[in-house]
C-alpha positions, 0 to 999 in steps of 0.5 A: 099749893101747887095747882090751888086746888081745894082739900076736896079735890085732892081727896077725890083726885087720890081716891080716883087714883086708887081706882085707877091702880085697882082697874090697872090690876087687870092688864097684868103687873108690867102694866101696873108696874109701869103706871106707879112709875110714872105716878112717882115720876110725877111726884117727883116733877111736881116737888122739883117744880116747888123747890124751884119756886122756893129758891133755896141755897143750893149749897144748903140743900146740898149739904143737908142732903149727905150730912144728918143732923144729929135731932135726925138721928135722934129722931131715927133711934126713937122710931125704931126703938117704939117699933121695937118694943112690941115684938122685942117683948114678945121674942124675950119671953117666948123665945120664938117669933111672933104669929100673926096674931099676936102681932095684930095685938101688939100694934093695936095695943101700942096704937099703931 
């Protein structure tokens, strides 16, 4: 994609990342703050950088930026109604919220 790097590479770049974070943890939160900003601000550069080598119509992606399409709305109420249903069930039927424990139970029993 963007820099042609192989699967691999990607995979040892993010676990490199991840150690990163977890020595940055020493240094104290403002440092650790400082570094996820600049990670998402990469995140960001690179995605401008690939939609600038797509030249999309500008006024499209305009456009799909503040108006949804309805199969997103669509998409939005299935999401949250299958992320519903394990903690829903559990309010229902002991009329107070859910422990911890029993919500580990639910997700694995749904799969998530």
């Amino acid at each position: 994609m963007l820099f042609s790097i192989p699967l691999w590479c990607g995979v040892l770049l993010t676990g490199l990342s991840t150690l990163v974070l977890l020595a940055f943890q020493q240094y104290g939160v403002r440092k650790l703050e400082f570094l996820i900003a600049f990670l998402v601000f990469t995140i960001a550069t690179c995605f401008l950088v690939e939609l600038g080598y797509a030249k999309p119509n500008s006024s499209e992606v305009l456009h799909g930026l503040f108006v949804p399409h309805s199969w997103v709305l669509w998409l939005c109420r299935k999401a949250v109604s299958i992320r519903g249903i394990p903690f829903t069930s559990w309010i229902w039927f002991s009329r107070s919220p859910p422990s911890k424990d029993i919500m580990v139970v639910a997700f694995n029993r749904t799969g998530f």
